[in-house]
C-alpha positions as CSV (number, residue, x, y, z in Angstrom):
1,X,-52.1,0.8,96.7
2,X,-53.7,-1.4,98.4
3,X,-57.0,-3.6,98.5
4,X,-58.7,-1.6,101.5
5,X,-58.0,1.3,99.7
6,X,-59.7,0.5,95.9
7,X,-62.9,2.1,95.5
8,X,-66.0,-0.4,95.9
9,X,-69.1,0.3,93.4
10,X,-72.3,-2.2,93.3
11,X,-74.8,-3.6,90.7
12,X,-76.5,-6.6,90.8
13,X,-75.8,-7.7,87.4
14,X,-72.1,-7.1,85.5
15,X,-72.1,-7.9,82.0
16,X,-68.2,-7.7,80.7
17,X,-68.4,-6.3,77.1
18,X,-70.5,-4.7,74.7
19,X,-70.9,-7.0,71.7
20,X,-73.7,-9.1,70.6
21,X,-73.6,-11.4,73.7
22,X,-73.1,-8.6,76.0
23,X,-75.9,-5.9,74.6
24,X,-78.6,-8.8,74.0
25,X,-77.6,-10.3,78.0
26,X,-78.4,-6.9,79.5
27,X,-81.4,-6.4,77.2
28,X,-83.2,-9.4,78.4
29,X,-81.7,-9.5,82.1
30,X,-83.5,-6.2,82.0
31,X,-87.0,-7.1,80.5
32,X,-86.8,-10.2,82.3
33,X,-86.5,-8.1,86.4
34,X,-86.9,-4.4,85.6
35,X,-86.1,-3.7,88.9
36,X,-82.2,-5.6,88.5
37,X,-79.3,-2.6,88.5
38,X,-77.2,-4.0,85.3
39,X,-74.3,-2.4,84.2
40,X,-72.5,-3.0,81.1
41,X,-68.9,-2.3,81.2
42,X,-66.8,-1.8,78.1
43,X,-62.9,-1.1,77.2
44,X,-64.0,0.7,74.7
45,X,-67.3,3.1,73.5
46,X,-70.5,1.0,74.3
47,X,-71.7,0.7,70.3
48,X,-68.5,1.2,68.8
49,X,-66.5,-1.8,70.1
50,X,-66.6,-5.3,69.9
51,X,-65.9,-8.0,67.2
52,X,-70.3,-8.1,66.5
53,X,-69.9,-4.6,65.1
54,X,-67.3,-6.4,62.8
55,X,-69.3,-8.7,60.8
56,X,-69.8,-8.7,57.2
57,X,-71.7,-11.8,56.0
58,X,-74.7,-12.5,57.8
59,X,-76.8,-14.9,61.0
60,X,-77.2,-18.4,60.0
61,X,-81.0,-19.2,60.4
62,X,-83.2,-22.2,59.5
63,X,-86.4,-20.0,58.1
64,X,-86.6,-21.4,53.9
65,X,-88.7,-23.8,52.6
66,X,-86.6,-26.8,52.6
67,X,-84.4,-26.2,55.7
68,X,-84.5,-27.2,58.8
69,X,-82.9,-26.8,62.5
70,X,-81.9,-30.4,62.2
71,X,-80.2,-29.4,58.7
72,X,-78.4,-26.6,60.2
73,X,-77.4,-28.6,62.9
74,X,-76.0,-31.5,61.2
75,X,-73.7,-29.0,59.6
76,X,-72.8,-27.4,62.6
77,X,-71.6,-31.0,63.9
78,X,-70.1,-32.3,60.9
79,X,-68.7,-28.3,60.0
80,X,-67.3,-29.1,63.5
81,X,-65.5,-32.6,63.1
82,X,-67.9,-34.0,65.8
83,X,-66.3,-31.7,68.4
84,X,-69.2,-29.7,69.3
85,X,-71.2,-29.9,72.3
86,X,-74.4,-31.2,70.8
87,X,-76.5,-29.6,73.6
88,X,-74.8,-26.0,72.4
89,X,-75.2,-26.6,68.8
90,X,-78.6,-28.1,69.5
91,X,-79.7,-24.8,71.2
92,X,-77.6,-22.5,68.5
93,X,-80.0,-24.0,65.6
94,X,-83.1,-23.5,67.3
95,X,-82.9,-20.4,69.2
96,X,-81.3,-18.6,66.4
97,X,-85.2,-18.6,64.6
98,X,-86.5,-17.4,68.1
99,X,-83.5,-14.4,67.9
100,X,-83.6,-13.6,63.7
101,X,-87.5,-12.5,64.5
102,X,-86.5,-10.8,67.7
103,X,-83.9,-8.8,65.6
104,X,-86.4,-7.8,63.3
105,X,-89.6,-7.5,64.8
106,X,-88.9,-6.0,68.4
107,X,-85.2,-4.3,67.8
108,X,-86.0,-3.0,64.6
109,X,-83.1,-4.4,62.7
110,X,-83.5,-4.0,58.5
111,X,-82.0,-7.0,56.9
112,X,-82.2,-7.8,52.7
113,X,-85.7,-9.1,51.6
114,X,-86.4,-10.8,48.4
115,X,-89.1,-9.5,46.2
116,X,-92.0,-11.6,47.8
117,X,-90.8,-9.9,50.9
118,X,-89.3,-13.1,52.6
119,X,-85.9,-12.5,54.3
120,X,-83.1,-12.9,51.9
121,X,-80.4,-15.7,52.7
122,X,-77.5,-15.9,50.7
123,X,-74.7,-19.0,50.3
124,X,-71.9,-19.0,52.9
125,X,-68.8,-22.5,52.7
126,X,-69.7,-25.3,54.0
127,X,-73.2,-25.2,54.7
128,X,-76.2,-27.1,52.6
129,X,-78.3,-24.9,52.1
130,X,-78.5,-20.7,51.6
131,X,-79.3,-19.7,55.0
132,X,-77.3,-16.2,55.9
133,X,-79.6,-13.5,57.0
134,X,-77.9,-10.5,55.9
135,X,-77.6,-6.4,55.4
136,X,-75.4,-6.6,52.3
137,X,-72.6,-7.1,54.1
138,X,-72.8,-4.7,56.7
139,X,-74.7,-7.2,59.1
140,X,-73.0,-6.6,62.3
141,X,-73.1,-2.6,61.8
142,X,-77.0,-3.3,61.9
143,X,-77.3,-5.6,64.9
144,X,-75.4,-3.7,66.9
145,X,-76.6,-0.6,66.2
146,X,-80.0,-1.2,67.1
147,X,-78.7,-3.3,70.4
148,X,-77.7,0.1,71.3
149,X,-80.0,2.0,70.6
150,X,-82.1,-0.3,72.9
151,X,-79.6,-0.6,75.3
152,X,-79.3,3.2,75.5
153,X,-82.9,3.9,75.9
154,X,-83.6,1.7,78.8
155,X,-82.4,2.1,82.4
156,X,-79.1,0.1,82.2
157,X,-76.0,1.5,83.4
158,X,-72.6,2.0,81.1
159,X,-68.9,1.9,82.5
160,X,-67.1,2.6,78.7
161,X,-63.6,2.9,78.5
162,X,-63.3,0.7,81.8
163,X,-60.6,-2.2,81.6
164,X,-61.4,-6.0,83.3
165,X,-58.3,-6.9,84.6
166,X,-59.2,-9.8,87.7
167,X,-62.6,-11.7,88.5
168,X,-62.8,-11.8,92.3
169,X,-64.5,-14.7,94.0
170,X,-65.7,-14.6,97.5
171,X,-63.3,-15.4,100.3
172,X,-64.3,-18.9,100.7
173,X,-63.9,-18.9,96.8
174,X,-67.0,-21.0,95.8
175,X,-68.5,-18.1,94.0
176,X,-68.0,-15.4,91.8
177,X,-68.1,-11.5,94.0
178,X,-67.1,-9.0,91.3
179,X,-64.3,-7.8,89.2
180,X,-61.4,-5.6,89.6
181,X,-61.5,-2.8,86.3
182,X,-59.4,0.3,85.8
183,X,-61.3,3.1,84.5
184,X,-58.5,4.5,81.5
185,X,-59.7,7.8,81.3
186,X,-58.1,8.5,84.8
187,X,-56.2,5.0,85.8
188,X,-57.5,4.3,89.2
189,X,-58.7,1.1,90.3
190,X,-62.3,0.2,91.0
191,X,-63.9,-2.7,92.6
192,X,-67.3,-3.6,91.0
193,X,-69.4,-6.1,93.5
194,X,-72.0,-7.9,91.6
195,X,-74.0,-10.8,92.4
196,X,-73.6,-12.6,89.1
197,X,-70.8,-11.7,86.2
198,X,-71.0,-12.1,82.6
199,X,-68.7,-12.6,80.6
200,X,-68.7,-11.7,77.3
201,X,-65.6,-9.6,76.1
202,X,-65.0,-11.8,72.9
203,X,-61.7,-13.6,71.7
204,X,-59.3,-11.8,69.7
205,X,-56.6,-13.6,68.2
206,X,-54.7,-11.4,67.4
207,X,-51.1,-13.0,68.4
208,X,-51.0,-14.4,65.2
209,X,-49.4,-12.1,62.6
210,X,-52.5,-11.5,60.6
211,X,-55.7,-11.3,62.5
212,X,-59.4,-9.6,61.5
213,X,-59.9,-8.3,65.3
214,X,-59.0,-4.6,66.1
215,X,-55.5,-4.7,68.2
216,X,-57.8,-4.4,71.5
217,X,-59.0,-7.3,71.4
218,X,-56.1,-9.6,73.4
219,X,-58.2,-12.1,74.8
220,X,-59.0,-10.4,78.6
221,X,-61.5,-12.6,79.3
222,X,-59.6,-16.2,78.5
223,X,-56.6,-15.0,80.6
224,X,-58.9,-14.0,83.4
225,X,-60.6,-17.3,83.5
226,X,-57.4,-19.2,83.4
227,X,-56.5,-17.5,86.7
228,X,-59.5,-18.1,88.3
229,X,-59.1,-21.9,87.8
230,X,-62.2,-22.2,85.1
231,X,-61.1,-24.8,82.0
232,X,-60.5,-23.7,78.5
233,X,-61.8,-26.7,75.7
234,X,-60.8,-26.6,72.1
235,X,-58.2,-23.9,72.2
236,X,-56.4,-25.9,69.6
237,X,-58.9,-24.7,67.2
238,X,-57.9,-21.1,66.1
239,X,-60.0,-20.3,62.9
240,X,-58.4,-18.9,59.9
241,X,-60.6,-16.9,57.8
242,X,-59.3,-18.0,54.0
243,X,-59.6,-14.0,52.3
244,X,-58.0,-11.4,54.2
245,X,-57.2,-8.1,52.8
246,X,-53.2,-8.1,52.2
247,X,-52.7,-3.8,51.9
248,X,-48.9,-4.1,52.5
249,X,-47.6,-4.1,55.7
250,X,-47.6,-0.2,55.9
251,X,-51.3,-0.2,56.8
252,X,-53.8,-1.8,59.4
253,X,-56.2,-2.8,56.8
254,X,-54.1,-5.7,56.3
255,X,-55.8,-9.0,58.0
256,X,-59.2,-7.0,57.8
257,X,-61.7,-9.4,55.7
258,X,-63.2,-9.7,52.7
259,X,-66.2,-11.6,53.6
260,X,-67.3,-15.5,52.5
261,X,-70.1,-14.3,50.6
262,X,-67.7,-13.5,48.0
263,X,-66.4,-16.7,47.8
264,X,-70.2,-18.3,48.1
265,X,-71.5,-16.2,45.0
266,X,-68.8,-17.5,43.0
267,X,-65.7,-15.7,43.2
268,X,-62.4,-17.4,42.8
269,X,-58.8,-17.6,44.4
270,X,-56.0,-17.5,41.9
271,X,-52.2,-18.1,42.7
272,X,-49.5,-15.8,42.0
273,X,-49.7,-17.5,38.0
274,X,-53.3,-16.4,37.9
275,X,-54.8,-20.0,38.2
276,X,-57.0,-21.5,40.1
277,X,-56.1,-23.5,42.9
278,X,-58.7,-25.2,45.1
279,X,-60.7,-27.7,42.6
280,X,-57.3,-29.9,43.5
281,X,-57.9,-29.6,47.0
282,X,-61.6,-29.7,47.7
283,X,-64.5,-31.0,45.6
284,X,-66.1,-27.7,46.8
285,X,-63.5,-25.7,45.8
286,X,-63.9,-22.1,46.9
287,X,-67.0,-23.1,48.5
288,X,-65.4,-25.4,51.3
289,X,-65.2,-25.0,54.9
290,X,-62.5,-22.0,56.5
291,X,-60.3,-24.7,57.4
292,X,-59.9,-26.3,54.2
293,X,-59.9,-23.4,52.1
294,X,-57.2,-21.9,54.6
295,X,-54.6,-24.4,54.2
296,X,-55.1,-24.5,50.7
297,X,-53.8,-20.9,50.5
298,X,-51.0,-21.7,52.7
299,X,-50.0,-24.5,50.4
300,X,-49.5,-22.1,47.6
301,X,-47.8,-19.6,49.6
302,X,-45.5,-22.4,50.9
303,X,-44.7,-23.4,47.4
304,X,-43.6,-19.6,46.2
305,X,-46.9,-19.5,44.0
306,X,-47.6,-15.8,45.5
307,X,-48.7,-12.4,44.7
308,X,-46.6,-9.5,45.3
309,X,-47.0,-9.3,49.1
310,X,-46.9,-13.1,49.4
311,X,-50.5,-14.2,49.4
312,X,-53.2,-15.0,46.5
313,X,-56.0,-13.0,44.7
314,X,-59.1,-12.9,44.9
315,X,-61.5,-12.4,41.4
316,X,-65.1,-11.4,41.0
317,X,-65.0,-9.8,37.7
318,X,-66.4,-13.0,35.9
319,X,-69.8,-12.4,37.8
320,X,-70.4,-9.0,36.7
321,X,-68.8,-5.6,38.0
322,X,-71.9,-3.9,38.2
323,X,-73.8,-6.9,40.2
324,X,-70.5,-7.1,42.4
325,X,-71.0,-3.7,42.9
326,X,-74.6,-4.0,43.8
327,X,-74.1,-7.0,45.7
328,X,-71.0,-6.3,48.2
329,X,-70.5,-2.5,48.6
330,X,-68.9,-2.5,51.8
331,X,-66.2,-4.9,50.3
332,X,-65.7,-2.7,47.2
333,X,-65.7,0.7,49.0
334,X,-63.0,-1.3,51.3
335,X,-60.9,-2.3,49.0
336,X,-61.2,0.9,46.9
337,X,-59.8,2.9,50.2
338,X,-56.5,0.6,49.5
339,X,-56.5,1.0,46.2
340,X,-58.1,-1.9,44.7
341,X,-60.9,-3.0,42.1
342,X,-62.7,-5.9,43.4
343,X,-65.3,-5.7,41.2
344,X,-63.4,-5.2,38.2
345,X,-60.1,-6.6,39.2
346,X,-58.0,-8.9,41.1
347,X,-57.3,-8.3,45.3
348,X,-54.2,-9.3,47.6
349,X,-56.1,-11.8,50.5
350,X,-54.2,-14.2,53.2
351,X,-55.5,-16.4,55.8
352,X,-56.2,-14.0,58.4
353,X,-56.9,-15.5,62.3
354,X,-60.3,-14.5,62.9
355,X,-62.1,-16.5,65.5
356,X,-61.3,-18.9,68.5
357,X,-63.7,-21.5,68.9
358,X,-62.4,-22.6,72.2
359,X,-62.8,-20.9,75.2
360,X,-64.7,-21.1,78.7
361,X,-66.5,-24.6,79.6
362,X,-70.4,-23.6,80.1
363,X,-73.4,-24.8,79.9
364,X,-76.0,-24.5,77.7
365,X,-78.2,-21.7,80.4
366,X,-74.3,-20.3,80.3
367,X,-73.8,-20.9,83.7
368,X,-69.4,-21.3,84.6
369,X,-68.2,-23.9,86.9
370,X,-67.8,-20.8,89.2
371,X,-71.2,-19.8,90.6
372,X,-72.3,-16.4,89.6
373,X,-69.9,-16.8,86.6
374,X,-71.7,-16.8,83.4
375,X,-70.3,-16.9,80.0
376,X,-71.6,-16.0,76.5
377,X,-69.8,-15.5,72.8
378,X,-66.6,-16.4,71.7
379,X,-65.2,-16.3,75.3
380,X,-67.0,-19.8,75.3
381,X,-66.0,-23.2,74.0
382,X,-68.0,-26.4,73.0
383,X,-70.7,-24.5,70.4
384,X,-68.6,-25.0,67.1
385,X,-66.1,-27.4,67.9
386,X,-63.1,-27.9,65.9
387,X,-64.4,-25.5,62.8
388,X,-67.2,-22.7,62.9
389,X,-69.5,-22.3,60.0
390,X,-69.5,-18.9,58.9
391,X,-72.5,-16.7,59.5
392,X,-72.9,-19.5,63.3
393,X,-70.9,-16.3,65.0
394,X,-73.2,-13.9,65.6
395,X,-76.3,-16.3,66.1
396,X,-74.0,-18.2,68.9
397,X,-73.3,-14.2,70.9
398,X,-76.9,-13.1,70.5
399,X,-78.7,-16.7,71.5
400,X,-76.2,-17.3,74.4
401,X,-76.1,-13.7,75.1
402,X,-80.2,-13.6,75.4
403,X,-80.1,-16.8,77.5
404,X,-77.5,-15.6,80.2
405,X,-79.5,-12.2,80.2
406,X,-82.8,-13.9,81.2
407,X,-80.9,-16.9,83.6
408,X,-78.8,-13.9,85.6
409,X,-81.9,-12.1,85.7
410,X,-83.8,-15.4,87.3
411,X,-81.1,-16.2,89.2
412,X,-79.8,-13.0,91.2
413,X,-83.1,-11.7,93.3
414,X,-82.5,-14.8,95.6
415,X,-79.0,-14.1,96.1
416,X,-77.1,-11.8,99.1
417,X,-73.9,-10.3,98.4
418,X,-70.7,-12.0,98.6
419,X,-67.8,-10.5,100.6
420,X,-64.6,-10.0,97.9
421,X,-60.9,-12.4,98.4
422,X,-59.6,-9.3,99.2
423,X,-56.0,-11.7,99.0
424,X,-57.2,-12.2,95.6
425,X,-57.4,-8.3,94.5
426,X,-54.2,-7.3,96.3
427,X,-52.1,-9.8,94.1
428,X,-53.8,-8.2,90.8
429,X,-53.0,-4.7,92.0
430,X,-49.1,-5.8,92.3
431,X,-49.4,-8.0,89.0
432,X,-51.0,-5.1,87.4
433,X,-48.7,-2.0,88.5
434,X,-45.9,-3.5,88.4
435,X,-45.1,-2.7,85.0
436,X,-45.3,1.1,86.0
437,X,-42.2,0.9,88.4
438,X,-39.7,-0.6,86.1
439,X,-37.5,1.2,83.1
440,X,-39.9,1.4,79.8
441,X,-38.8,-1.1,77.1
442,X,-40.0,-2.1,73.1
443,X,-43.5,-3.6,73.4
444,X,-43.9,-3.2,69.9
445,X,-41.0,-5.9,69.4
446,X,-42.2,-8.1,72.0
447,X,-45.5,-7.9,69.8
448,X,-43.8,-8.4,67.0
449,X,-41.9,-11.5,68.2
450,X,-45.2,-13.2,69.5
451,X,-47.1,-12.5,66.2
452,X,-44.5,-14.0,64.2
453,X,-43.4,-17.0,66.8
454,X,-47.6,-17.6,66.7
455,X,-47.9,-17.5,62.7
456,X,-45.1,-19.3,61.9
457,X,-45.0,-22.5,64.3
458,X,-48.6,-22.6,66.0
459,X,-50.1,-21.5,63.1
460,X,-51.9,-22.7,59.9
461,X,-50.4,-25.9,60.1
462,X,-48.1,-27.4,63.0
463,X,-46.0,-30.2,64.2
464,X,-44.8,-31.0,67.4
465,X,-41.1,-29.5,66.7
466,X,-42.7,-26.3,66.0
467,X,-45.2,-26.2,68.6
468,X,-42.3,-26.9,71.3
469,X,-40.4,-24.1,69.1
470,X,-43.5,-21.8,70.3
471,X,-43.2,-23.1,73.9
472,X,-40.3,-22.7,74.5
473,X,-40.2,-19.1,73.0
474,X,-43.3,-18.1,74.8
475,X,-41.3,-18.7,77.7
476,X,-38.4,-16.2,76.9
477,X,-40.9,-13.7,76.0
478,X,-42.9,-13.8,78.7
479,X,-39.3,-13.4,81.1
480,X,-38.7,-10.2,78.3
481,X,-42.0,-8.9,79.4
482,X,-42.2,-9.0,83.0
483,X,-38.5,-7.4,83.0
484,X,-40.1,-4.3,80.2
485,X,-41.8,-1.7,81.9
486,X,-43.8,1.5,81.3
487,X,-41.6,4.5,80.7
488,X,-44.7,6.9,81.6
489,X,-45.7,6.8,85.4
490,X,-48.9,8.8,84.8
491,X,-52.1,7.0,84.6
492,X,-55.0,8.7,82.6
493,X,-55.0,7.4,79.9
494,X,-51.7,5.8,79.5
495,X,-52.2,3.6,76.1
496,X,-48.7,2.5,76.7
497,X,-49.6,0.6,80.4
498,X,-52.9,-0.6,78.6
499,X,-50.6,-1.9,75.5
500,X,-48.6,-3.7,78.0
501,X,-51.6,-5.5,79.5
502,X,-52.8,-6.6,75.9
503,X,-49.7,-8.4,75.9
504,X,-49.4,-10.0,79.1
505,X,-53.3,-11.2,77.8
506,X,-52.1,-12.4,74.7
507,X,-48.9,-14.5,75.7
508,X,-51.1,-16.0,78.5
509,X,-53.8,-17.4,76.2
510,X,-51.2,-18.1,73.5
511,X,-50.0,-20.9,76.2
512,X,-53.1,-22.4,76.2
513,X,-53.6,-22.7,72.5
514,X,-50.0,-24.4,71.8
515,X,-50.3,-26.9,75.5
516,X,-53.3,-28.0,74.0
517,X,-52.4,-28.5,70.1
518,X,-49.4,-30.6,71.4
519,X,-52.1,-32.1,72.8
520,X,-54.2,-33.4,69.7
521,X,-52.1,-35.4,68.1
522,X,-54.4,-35.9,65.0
523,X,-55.9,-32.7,62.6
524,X,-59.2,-32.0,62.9
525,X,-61.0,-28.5,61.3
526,X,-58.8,-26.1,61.9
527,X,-56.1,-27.5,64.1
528,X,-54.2,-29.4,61.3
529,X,-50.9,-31.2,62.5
530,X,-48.3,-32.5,59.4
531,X,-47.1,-34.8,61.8
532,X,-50.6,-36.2,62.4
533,X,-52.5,-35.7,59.1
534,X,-55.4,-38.1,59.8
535,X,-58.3,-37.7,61.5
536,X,-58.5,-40.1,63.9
537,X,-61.5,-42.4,65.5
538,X,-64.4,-39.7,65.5
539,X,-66.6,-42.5,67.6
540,X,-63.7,-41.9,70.6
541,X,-63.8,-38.2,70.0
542,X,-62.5,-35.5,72.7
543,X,-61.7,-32.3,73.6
544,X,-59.1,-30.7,74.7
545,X,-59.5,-28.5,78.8
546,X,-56.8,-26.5,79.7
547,X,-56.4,-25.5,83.1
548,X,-54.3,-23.6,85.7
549,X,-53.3,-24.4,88.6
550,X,-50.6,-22.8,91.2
551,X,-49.5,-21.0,88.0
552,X,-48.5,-24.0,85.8
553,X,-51.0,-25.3,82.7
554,X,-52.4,-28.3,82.5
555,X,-54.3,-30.2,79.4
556,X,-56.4,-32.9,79.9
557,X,-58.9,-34.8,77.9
558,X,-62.8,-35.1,78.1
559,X,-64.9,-37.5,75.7
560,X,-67.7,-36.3,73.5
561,X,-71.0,-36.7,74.5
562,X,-72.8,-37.6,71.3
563,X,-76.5,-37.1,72.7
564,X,-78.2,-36.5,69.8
565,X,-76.4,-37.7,66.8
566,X,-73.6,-40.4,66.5
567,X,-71.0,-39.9,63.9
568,X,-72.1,-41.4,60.4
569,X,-75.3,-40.9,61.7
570,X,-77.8,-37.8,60.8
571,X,-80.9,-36.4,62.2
572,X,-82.4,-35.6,58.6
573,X,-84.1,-38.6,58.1
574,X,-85.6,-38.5,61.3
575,X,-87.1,-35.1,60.1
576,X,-87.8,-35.8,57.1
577,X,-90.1,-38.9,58.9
């Protein structure tokens, strides 16, 4: 097939996924022009997909007597090693008041009240002060269910099931013309022209052995980017989440979490002895930040001091079953489908890789360094830096996501349509097909090998010998992969070509993240190095941008701008002033 011969549709506005960014950019693009033609397009079911859906413990908001936006934002930057882009987190803290009352008050979303009818916001790690808007712990179920809804009842078009697989600038390449999708129900190609692109299809990392993201989620959106010669920052800094659910290896619910909350109302890890573990590591104990608590697990697992199934438990029994029961229903009913008591007993969890705080360079109206390219969510780098404070997640997708709907919206009436590289969408039809002509092979080993070469040396904790370990065996499996084709020709819905593609996402990306921890050659959040314990000289801080170029990956390094706050500095005493 050729590029003449792909079909061409048009909208105005593309938004790339159907999360928190994506639903809240096409919400606002469209109350902002009613007149735009925005189209969401989704690999999945628009309302069913997406890692928002996914979240347990709650939106991080500065609403309580006491707290503050500068609060929350000092522990964004210091949660964040001084990595952050203080513009982002600057923006985060603030907007996310604007977006909690927009959630409530104009989507309709029902989150926990306490009994003078004030929103209820519960303790998440590393935070100062109890500021997690929450439904139990069933938040992202909520949010995205009346995104939806809203979403559904306006005039905004849906392309679900429909796979990103290029972004397509114009052919003098200085702006963004559309994106080349497959539709999976029948496996043809479509062109989709747009004046400006969002993207917003979420991380994923799930190369690493044990990962909370559904097996879809193989980082599209970071691969695309990379080709199309936008920089990556941070993608060092691969978040752990300390608790999740260890099932066996017989079952998917393994990696799948068991939310902070539990953790911030008290509950404690025990080794494989039954003792507690993280007083010695952390004068916050269960209560410190992902990173910290996440390496503390690995230690005992290093040292053989294990459950059954090789991780630690978690115990909430000494709080109450009943108020356990009350308090966290979704995690009970979870772990009773496994066959486990969390209120009354003691549950399996591992580290589980969660969230990527790196991603695409973009500013703070999510503009890309591509024009027409806009960015929102976790496909973005620079809001959380080297460590992201639980419950900052879903208030980063649904502020950026509301900003890139309204500057898209501002921004496209005054532009004319850009005419497609057409170069550029005939090399992504050959890249993409080509595993359809050659003999099928194991994809489920070649999975296999990455999660475990991922886990085991650019994992957790790293040093250079293992991070050249993953390099180099990136390498081989990557050559494995583009000699392993597709045993089925046929197209409609052909999970096997789509696996394949999830793959050729995930080793790309996977790259990025071990170039640039060989890279930082001190630990900071969650990129820890034993060969470089320290953390070194935060008032010369950078970050890491990976880039591509003619095929081959470059890191490079950019300083931190500290425009609001220097480190050792904080902005509470200005506020409180």
């Amino acid at each position: 097939m050729s590029a003449a011969d792909v079909p061409v549709r048009q909208t105005d506005v593309l938004i790339l996924g159907s999360g928190g960014a994506g639903l809240f950019a096409a919400l606002h693009a469209h109350d902002t022009a009613p007149g735009l033609d925005i189209t969401v397009a989704v690999k999945g079911l628009l309302g069913k997909c997406g890692c928002t859906r996914m979240v347990q413990g709650g939106y991080n908001v500065a609403l309580a007597e006491g707290d503050s936006p500068e609060r929350h934002f000092m522990d964004t930057i210091e949660g964040g090693k001084w990595l952050p882009d203080q513009e982002l987190a600057w923006t985060l803290v603030n907007k996310a008041v604007e977006r909690i009352h927009e959630l409530e008050n104009e989507l309709g979303c029902f989150f926990d009240r306490n009994a003078d009818g004030t929103l209820h916001q519960k303790a998440f790690a590393g935070q100062t002060f109890d500021r997690t808007v929450h439904k139990g712990d069933l938040t992202g179920i909520e949010i995205i269910n009346r995104l939806a809804e809203q979403v559904w009842a306006r005039r905004i078009h849906r392309m679900e099931e429909h796979r990103a697989v290029e972004l397509v600038p114009s052919r003098d390449g200085r702006r963004i013309a559309g994106v080349l999708m497959i539709d999976i129900r029948t496996g043809e190609f479509v062109l989709v022209r747009a004046k400006a692109v969002l993207l917003a299809t979420g991380g994923g990392p799930t190369m690493y052995r044990f990962h909370t993201p559904s097996g879809d989620k193989s980082c599209d959106g970071l691969s695309m980017a990379l080709r199309a010669g936008l920089g990556l920052r941070d993608m060092e800094m691969v978040q752990f989440h300390p608790t999740g659910l260890l099932a066996g290896t017989d079952t998917r619910m393994t990696g799948t979490v068991l939310e902070e909350g539990l953790r911030g109302s008290g509950g404690y890890l025990l080794n494989g002895a039954g003792q507690r573990f993280m007083q010695a590591v952390d004068a916050r104990a269960e209560r410190a930040t992902r990173d910290i608590v996440s390496r503390g697990i690995y230690a005992e697992m290093r040292a053989g001091r294990t459950s059954p199934n090789g991780g630690v438990y978690i115990e909430m029994a000494h709080l109450g079953p009943e108020q356990v029961r009350r308090q966290f229903k979704g995690m009970v009913e979870r772990c009773a489908d496994c066959g486990f008591d969390l209120a009354g007993g003691r549950v399996e969890v591992v580290p589980t890789a969660h969230y990527m705080m790196g991603g695409v360079l973009f500013q703070p109206d999510c503009r890309t360094a591509l024009t027409g390219l806009y960015a929102a969510g976790e496909d973005t780098g620079g809001v959380h830096g080297a460590n992201r404070l639980g419950g900052n997640g879903v208030a980063n997708s649904t502020v950026f996501g509301g900003i890139a709907g309204d500057a898209m919206a501002q921004w496209v009436p005054a532009q004319d349509w850009a005419e497609p590289d057409a170069a550029v969408v005939q090399a992504a039809l050959v890249r993409v097909q080509a595993p359809l002509g050659r003999r099928g092979g194991d994809l489920h080993a070649l999975r296999e090998q990455l999660s475990t070469l991922m886990w085991d040396d650019a994992g957790i904790v790293r040093d250079a010998a293992g991070l050249n370990r993953a390099l180099a065996a990136l390498a081989v499996l990557r050559g494995e992969l583009d000699r392993t084709g597709v045993a089925q020709a046929a197209r409609p819905y052909n999970m096997t070509w789509h696996d394949w593609l999830n793959l050729e996402s995930l080793v790309h990306v996977s790259e990025a993240i071990v170039r640039a921890a060989l890279a930082r050659e001190d630990s900071r959040g969650a990129h820890f190095r034993a060969d470089f314990p320290d953390v070194r000289d935060l008032e010369h801080s950078w970050f890491s941008v990976v880039a591509q170029h003619d095929g081959a990956m470059q890191v490079s390094r950019q300083p931190v701008q500290f425009t609001r706050v220097q480190p050792g500095q904080t902005l509470l005493e200005q506020a409180a002033a």
